[in-house]
RODREN-250561 format. One record per residue: x, y, z of N, C-alpha, C in turn. Coordinates in steps of 0.001 Angstrom, whole numbers, plus 500000, padded with zeros to 6 digits. Atoms other than C-alpha are relative to their C-alpha. Example, Ala and Ser with C-alpha at 12.3 -4.5 7.8 and 13.67 -1.06 7.14 Angstrom:
2
- 500890,498810,500000,512300,495500,507800,500900,501200,500000
- 499180,498810,499940,513670,498940,507140,499230,501090,500730
END
This chain:
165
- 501431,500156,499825,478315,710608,437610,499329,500136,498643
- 500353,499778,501671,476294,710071,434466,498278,500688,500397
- 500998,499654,499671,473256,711990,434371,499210,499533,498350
- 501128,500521,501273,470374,711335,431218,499692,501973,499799
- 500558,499004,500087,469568,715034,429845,499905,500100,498376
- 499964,499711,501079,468214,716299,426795,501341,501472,499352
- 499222,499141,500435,470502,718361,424521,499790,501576,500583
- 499802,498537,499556,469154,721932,425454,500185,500012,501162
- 499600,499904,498648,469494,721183,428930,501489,500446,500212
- 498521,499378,499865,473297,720695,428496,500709,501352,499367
- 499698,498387,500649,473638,723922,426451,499745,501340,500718
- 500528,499175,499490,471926,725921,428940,500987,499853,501386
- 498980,500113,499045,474307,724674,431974,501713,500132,499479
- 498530,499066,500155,477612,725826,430119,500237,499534,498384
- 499899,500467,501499,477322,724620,426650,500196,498747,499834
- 499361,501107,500717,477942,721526,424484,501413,499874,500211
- 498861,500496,499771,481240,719736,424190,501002,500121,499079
- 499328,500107,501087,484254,719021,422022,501051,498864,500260
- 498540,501085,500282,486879,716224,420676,500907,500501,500010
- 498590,500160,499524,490065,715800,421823,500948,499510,499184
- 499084,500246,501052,491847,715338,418788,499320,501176,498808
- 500777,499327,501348,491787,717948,415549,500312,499079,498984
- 499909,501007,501376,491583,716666,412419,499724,498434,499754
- 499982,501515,500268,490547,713239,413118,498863,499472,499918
- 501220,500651,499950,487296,711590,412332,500146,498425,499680
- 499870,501529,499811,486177,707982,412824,498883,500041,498865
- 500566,500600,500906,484282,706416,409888,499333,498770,500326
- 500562,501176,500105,481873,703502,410132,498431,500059,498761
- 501009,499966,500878,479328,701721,407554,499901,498534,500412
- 500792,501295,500199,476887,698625,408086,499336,499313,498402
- 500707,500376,501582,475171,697196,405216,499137,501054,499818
- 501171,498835,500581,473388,699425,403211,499013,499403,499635
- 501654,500467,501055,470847,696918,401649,499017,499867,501176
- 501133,500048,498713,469360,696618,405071,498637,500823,499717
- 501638,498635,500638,465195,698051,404525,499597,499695,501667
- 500703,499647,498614,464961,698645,408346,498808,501451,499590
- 501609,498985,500290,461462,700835,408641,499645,500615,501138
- 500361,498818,498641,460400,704015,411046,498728,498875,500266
- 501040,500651,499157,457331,701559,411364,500269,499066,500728
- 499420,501371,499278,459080,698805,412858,500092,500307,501311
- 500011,499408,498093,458954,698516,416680,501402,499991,500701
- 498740,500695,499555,462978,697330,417167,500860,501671,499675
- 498835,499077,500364,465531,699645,416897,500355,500214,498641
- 499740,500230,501340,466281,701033,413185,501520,500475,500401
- 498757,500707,499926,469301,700054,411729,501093,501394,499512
- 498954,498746,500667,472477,702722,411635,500746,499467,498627
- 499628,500472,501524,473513,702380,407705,501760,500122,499938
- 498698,498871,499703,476534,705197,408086,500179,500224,501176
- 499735,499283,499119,478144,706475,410668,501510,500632,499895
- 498779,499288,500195,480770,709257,411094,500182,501071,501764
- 499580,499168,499042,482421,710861,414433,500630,501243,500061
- 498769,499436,499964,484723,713501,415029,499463,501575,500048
- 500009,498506,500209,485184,717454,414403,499716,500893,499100
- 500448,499550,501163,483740,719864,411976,499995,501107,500326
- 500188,498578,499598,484943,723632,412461,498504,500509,499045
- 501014,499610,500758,481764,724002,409946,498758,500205,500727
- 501034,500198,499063,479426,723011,412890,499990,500620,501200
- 499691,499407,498704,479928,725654,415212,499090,500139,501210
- 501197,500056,498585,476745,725635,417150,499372,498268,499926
- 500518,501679,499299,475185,722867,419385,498448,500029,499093
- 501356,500373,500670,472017,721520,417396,500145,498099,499773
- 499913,501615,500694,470545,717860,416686,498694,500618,498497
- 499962,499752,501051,469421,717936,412898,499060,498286,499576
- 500724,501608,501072,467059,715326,410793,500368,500828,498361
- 499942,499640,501765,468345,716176,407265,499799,498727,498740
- 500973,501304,500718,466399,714273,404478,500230,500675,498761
- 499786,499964,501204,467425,716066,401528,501857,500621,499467
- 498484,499553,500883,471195,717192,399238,499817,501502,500915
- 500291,498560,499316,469644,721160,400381,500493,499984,501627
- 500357,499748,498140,469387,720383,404217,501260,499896,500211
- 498496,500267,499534,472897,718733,403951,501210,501307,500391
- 498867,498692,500228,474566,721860,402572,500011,500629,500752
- 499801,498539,498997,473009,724079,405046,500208,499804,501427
- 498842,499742,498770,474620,722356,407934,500873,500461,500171
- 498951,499171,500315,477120,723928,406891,501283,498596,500434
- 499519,500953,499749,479397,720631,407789,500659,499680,497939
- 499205,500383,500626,482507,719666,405375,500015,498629,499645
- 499845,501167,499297,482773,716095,406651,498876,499011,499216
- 500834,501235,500227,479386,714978,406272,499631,500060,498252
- 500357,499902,501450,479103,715704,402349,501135,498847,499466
- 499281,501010,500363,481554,712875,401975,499475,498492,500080
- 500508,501570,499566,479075,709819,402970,499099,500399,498712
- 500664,500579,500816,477163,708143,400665,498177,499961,500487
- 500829,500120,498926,473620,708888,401322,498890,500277,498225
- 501241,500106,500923,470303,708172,398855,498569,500689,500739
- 500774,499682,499553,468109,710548,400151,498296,499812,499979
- 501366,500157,499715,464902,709520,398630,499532,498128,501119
- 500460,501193,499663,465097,706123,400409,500648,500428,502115
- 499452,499764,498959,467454,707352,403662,500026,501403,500630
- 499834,498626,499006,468093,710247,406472,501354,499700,500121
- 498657,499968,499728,471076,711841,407959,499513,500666,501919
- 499904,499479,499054,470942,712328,411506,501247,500815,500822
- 498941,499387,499932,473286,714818,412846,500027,500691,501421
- 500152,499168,498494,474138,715822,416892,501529,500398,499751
- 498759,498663,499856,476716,718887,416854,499839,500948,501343
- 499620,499226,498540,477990,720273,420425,500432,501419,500194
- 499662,499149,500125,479107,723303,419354,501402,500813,499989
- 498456,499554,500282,482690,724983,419159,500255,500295,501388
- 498932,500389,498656,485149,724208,422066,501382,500848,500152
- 498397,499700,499585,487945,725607,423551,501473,499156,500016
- 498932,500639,499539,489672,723228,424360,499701,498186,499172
- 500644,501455,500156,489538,719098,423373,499717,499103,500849
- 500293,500562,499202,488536,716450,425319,498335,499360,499699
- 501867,501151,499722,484862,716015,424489,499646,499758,498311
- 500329,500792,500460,483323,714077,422145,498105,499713,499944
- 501667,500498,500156,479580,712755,420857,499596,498701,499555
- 500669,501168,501082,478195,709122,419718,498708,499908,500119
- 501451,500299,499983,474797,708346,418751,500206,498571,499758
- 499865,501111,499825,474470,704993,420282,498494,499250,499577
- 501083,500790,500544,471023,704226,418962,498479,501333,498957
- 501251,499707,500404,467594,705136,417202,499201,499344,499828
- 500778,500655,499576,464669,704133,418084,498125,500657,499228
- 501062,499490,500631,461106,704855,415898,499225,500143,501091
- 501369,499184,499076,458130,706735,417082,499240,500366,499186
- 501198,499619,500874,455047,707539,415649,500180,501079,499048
- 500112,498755,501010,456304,711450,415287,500893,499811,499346
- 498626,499593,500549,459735,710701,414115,500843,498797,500448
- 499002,501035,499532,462625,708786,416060,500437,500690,501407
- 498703,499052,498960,464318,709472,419252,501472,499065,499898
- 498966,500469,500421,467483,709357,419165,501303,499751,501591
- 499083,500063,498813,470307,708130,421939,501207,500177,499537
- 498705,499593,500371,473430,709505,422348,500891,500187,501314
- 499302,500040,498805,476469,710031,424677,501000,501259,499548
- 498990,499017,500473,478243,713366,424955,501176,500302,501217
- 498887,499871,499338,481813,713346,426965,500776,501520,500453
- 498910,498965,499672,483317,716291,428490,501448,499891,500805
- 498684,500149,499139,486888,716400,429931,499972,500257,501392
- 499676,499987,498538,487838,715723,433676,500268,501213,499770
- 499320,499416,499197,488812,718380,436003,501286,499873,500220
- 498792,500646,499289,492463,718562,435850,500381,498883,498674
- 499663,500785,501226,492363,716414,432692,500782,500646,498787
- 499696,499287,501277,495075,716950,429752,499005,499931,498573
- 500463,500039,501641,493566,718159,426534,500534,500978,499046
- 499685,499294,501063,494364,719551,423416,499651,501558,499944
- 499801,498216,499630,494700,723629,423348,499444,500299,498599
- 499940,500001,501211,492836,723956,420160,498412,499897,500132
- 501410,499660,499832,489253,725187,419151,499422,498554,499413
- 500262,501229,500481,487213,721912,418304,498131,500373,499671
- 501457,500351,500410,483349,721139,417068,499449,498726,499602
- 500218,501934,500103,482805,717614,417790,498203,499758,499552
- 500779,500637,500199,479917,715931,416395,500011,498195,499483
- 500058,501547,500640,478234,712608,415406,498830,499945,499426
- 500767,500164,500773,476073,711791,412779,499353,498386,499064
- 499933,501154,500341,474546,708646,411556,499112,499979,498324
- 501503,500152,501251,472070,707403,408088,499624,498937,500490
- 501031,501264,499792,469350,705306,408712,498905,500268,498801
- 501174,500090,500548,466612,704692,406652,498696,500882,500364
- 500571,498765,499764,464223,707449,405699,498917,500353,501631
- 500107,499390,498832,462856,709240,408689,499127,501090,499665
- 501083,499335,500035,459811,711330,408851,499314,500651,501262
- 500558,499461,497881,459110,714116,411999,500903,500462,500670
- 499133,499357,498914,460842,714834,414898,500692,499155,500327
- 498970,500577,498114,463764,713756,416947,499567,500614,500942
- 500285,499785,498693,463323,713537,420129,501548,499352,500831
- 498451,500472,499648,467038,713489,421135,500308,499343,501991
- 500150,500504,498640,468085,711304,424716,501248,499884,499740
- 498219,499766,500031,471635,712487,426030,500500,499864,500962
- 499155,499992,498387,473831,711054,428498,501571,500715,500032
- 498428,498908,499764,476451,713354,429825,500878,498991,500968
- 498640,500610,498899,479884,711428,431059,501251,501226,500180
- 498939,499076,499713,482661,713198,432174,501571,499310,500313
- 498286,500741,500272,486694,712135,431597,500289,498280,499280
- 499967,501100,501145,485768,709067,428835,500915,500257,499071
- 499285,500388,501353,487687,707623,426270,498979,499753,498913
- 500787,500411,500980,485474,707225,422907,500263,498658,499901
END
């Protein structure tokens, strides 16, 4: 059953999630010369994107980081490895928090401008009932760059349950 909830909702019914693999992150990059704009009415354009696990990210939070400072104090390993021009771009960042077990997972499948900021869509996976997973503490997140970003997220999260990424 897929339900639509914002992030603190799912944190408050038993916590955030985690990936089902350690050590493995997925990598993606679009064009960077793209000048998509928070004023634009269409969807802005994901520049970067990076999946996966970050024991650095132990608590559930979504994150607008816009400068080198904000990066560091995610405390995140991972994401200090993308390529990111902060006076022109953002880093958006949804972290589920530290897992027991593996199985779950996060993508941010879109962003969408708004007057205050962006909201942002995303999909966070937890493991079936009865589903094998990995025996191993995890801190799945997903993080994208888009073009600078000014305000609030307003994060929009669909919860699935026993997905494949």
């Amino acid at each position: 059953m897929r339900l639509k909830l914002i992030l603190i909702s799912m944190i408050a019914f038993g916590g955030a999630l985690s990936l089902s693999a350690c050590n493995q992150t997925q990598w993606g990059n679009t064009n960077k010369n793209s000048q998509a704009s928070a004023k634009t009415t269409g969807p802005l354009r994901i520049l970067q994107q990076i999946t996966g696990h970050d024991l650095g990210l132990r608590h559930a939070e979504v994150l607008l980081i816009n400068s080198p400072q904000e990066l560091m104090a995610s405390g995140s390993r991972k994401l200090r490895k993308l390529d990111i021009d902060f006076q022109t771009q953002s880093v958006i960042l949804i972290a589920i928090g530290e897992k027991s077990t593996g199985g779950y997972w996060v993508n941010i499948t879109g962003v969408q401008p708004h007057d205050q900021g962006a909201y942002v869509q995303a999909t966070i996976n937890q493991p079936a009932k009865g589903q094998t997973t990995t025996q191993s503490l995890t801190c799945p997140f997903a993080a994208v760059v888009t073009n600078k970003i000014q305000g609030t997220l307003f994060p929009e999260i669909e919860s699935v349950t026993g997905q494949d990424l």
